[in-house]
NUDOZA-111233 format. One record per residue (C-alpha): x, y, z; residue number from 1; residue in one letter. Coordinates in Angstrom, 3 decimals, always signed. Layout:
REM residues N
        u        v        w   n res
        X        Y        Z NUM   a
...
REM end
This chain:
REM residues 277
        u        v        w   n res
   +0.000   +0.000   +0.000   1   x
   +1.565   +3.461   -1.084   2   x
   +1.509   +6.453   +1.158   3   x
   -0.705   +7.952   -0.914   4   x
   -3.540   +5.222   +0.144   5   x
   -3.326   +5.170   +3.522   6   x
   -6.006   +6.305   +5.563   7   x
   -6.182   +9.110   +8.032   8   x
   -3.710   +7.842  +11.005   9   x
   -5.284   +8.069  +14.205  10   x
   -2.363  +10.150  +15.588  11   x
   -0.024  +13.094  +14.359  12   x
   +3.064  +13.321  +15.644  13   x
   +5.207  +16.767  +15.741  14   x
   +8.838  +16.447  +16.087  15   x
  +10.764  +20.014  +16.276  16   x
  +14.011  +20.190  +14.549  17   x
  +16.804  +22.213  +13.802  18   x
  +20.348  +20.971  +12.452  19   x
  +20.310  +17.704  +14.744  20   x
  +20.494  +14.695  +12.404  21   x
  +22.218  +12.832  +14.319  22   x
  +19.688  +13.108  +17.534  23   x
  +17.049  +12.930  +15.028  24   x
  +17.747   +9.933  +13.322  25   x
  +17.641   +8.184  +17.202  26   x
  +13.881   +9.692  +17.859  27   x
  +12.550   +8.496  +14.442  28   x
  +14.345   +5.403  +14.743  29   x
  +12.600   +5.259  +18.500  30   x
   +8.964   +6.418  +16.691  31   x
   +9.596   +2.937  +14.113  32   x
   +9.882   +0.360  +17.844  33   x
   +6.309   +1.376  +18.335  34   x
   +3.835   -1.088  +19.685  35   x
   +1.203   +1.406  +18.517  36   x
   +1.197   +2.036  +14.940  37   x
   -1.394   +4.292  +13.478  38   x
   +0.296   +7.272  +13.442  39   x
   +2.419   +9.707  +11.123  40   x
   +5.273  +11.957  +11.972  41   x
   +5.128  +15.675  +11.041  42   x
   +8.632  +17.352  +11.216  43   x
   +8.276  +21.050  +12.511  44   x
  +12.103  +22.057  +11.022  45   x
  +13.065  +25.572  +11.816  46   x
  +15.321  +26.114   +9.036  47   x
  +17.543  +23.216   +9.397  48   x
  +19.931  +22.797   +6.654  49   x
  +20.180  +20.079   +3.454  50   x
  +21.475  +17.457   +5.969  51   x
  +18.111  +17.147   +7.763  52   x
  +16.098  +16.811   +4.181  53   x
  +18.495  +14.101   +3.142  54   x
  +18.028  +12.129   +6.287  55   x
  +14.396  +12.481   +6.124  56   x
  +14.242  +11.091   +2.685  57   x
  +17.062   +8.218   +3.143  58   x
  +14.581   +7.251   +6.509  59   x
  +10.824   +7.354   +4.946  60   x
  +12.499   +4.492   +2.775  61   x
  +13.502   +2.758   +6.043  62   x
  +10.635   +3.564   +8.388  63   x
   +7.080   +2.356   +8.880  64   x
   +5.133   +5.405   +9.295  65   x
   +4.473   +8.553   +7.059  66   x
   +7.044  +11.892   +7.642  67   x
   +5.471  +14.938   +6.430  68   x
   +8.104  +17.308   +6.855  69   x
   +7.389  +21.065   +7.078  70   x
  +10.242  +23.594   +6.926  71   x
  +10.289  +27.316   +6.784  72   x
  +13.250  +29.429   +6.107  73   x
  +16.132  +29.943   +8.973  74   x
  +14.970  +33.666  +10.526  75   x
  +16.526  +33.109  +14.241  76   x
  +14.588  +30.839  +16.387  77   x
  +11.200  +31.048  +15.785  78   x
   +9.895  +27.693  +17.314  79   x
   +6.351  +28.885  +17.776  80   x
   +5.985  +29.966  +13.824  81   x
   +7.298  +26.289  +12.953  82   x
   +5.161  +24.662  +15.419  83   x
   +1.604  +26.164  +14.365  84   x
   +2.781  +25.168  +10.491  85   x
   +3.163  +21.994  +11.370  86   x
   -0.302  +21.812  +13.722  87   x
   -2.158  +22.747  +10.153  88   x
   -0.361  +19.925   +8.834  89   x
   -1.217  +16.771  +11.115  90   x
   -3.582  +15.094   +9.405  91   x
   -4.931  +12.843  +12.673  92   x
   -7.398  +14.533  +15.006  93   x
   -5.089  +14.198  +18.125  94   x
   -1.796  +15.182  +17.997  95   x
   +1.299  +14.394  +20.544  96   x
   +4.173  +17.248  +20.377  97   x
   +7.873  +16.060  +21.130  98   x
  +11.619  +17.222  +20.331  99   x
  +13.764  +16.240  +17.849 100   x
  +16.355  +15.195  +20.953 101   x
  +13.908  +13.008  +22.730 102   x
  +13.874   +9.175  +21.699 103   x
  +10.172   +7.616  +22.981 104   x
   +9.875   +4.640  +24.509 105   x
   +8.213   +1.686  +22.870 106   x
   +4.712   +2.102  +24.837 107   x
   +4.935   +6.457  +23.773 108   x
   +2.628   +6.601  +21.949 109   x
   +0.523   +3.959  +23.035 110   x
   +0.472   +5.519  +26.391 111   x
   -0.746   +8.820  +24.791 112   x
   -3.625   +7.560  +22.802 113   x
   -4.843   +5.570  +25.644 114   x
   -5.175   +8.248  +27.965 115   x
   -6.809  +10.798  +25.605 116   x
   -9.872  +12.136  +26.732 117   x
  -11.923  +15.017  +25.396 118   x
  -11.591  +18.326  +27.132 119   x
   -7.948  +17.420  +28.216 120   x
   -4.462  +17.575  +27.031 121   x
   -2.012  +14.970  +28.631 122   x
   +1.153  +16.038  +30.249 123   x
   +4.313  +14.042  +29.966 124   x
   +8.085  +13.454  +31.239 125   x
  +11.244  +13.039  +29.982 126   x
  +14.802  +11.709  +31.747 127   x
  +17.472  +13.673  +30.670 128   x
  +20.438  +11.591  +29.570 129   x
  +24.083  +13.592  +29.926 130   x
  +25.855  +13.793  +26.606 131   x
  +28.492  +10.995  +26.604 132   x
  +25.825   +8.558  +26.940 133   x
  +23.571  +10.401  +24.697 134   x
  +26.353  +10.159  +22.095 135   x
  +26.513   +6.165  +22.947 136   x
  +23.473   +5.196  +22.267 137   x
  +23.406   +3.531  +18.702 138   x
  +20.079   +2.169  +16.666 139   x
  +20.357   -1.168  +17.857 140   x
  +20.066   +0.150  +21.505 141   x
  +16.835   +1.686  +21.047 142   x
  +15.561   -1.395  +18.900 143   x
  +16.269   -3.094  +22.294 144   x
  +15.031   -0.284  +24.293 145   x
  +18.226   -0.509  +25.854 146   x
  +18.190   +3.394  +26.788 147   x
  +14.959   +2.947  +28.630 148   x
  +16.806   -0.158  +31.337 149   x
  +17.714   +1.641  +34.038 150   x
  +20.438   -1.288  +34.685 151   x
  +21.952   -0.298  +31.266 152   x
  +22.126   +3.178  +32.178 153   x
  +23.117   +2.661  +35.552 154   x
  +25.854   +0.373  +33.701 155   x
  +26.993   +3.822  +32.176 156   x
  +27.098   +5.513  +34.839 157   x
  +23.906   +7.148  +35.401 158   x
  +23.492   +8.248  +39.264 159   x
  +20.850   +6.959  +41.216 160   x
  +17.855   +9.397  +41.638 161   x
  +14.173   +9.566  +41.894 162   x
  +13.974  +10.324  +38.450 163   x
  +15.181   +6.858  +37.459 164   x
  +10.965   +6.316  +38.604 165   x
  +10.255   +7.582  +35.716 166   x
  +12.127   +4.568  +33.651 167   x
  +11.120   +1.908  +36.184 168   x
   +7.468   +2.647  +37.360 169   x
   +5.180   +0.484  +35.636 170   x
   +1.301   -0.283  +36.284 171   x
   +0.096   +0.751  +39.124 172   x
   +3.107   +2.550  +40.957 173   x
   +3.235   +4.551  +37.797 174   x
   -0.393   +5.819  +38.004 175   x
   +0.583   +6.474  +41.678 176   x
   +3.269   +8.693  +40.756 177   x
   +1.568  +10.532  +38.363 178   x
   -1.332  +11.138  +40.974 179   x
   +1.020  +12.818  +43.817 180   x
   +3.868  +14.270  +41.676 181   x
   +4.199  +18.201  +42.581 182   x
   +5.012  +19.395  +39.038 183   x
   +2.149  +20.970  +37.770 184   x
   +0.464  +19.140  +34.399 185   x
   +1.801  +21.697  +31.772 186   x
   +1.619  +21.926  +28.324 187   x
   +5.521  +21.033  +27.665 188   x
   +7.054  +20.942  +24.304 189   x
   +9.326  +17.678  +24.896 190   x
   +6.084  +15.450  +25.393 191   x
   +2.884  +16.585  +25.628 192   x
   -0.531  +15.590  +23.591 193   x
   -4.031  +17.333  +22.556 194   x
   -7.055  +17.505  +20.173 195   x
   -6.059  +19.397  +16.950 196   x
   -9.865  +21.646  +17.446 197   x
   -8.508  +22.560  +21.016 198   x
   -5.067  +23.802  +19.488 199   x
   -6.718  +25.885  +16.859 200   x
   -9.660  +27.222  +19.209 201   x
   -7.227  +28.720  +20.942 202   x
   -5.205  +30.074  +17.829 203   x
   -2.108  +28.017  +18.531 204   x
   +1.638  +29.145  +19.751 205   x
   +1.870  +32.884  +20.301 206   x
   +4.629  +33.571  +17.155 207   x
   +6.181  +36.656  +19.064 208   x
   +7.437  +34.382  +22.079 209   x
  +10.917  +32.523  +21.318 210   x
  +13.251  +30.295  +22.983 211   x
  +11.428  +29.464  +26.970 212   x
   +7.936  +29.178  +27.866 213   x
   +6.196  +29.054  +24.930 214   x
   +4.394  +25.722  +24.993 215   x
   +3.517  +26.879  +28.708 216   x
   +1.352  +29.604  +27.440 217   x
   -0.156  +27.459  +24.895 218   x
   -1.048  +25.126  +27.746 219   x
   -2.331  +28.055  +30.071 220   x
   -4.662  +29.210  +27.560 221   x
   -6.273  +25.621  +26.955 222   x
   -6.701  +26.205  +30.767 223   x
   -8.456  +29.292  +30.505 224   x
  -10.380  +27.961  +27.736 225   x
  -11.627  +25.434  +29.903 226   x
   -9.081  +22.408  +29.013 227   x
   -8.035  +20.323  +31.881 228   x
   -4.713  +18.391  +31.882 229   x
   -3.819  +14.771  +32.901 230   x
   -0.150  +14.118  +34.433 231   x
   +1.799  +10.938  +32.641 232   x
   +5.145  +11.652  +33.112 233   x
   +5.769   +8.518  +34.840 234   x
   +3.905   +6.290  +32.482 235   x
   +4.510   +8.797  +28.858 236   x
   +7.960   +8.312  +28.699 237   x
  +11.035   +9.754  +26.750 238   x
  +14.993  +10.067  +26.903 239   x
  +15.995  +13.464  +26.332 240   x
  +19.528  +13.958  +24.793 241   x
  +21.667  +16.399  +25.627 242   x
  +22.689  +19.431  +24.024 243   x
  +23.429  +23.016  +24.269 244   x
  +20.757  +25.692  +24.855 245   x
  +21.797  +28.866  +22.730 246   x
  +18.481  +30.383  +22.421 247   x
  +18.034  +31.263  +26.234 248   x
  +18.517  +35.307  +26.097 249   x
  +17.681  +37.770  +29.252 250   x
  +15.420  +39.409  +26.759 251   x
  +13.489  +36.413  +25.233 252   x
  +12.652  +34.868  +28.919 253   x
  +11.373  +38.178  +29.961 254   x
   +9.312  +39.318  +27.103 255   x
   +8.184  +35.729  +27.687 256   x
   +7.655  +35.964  +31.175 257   x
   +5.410  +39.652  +30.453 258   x
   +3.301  +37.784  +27.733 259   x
   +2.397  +35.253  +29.866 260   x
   +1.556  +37.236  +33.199 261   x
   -0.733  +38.844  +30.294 262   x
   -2.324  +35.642  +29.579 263   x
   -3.050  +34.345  +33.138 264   x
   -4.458  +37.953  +34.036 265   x
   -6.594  +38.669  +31.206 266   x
   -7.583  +34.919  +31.267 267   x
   -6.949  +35.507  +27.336 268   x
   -8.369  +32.023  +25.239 269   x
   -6.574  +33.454  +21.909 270   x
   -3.402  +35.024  +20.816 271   x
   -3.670  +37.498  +17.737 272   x
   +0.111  +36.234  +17.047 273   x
   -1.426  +32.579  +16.373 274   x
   -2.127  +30.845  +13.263 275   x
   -4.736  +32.963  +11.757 276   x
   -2.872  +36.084  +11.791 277   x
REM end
């Protein structure tokens, strides 16, 4: 069956991206060890490069699901204006957002479409790996899910933490977890999941916010809109890579910071800086 014949997958998934092949190739390789496999993969790329293009094409060859990849000219970071592209692209009615440095676990986006529920969006985790094992892992470990054992890690010298929960909890202890947690269930742009109609009733990412908080606001208006949020991040698991954060400016956190105080105050539902402009 060609690409062109498939039906409408019951799940879009947007992976952000900008001149990171080599920690993208390890999340799209994670997105084809699926258990759950109705779904596409929409590339929001943010001016990445030839490099990325190639990969994509050499890796629709190799993979099981559908990339739609959506690119827009390098102007600076501008995350938000990338993101709301690629919302208008998903073709599924749900959609799960995630990084182009996060690999998911087998169960990701099983977890996700289990727990959807209309009038929420679902909240997830991540475990952040430190770079030289981020570098290590290779496509055969996350065929094995080999970056998800917690003995492997711990092999490679990961400390031991609470966090490592969020690898091991399973079942019930999981859903326990998730219950008493004190991080608050918001939107977060590394894992995170909603209905396409509640992204676009609310106009999408606010396009003048840049690197820090943007997916926050998103979230906080699907609050004020009357949205309510479910906490996975002990069962909606991903490894996030490491890398370095060049975008975080003084300026762009508090402009940020300003245009979401103006959010929670007004108890604003839509940004005029959305997707209909």
């Amino acid at each position: 069956m060609s690409h062109e014949e498939r039906e409408v997958p019951k799940i879009s998934v947007i992976v952000s991206t900008y001149n990171a092949e080599e920690w993208l190739e390890k999340v799209l390789w994670g997105f084809n060890c699926q258990i759950f496999k109705d779904f596409e993969v929409v590339i929001a790329d943010d001016g990445s490069g030839p490099k990325t293009k190639e990969l994509l094409e050499e890796l629709s060859e190799k993979v099981f699901y559908n990339i739609v990849h959506v690119w827009q000219e390098d102007d600076g970071f501008q995350k938000s204006r990338i993101l709301n592209k690629a919302v208008e692209a998903c073709n599924a009615e749900y959609i799960i957002m995630t990084d182009g440095d996060c690999i998911p676990r087998e169960d990701f986006v099983e977890v996700h479409y289990i727990n959807k529920e209309p009038g929420y969006f679902i909240s997830g985790g991540y475990y952040m790996l430190p770079m030289n094992i981020s570098k290590m892992i290779t496509l055969d470990d996350i065929e094995k899910q080999n970056c998800f054992n917690i003995h492997w890690l711990m092999d490679k010298g990961i400390p031991k933490t609470f966090k490592n929960n969020k690898l091991t909890a399973s079942g019930f202890i999981s859903k326990l977890l998730n219950t008493f947690t004190p991080t608050n269930a918001s939107w977060n742009g590394h894992n995170s999941s909603g209905w396409k109609k509640d992204i676009l009733n609310v106009n999408g990412f606010d396009e003048r916010m840049q690197y820090g908080g943007q997916d926050r606001e998103l979230g906080e208006r699907l609050f004020n809109f009357g949205i309510k949020s479910k906490q996975l991040r002990y069962s909606a698991v991903c490894v996030h890579l490491d890398h370095k954060r060049g975008y975080k400016t003084p300026e762009s956190i508090a402009k940020n910071q300003a245009i979401r105080k103006e959010t929670r105050s007004k108890k604003a539902v839509w940004t005029h800086y959305g997707i209909t402009k």
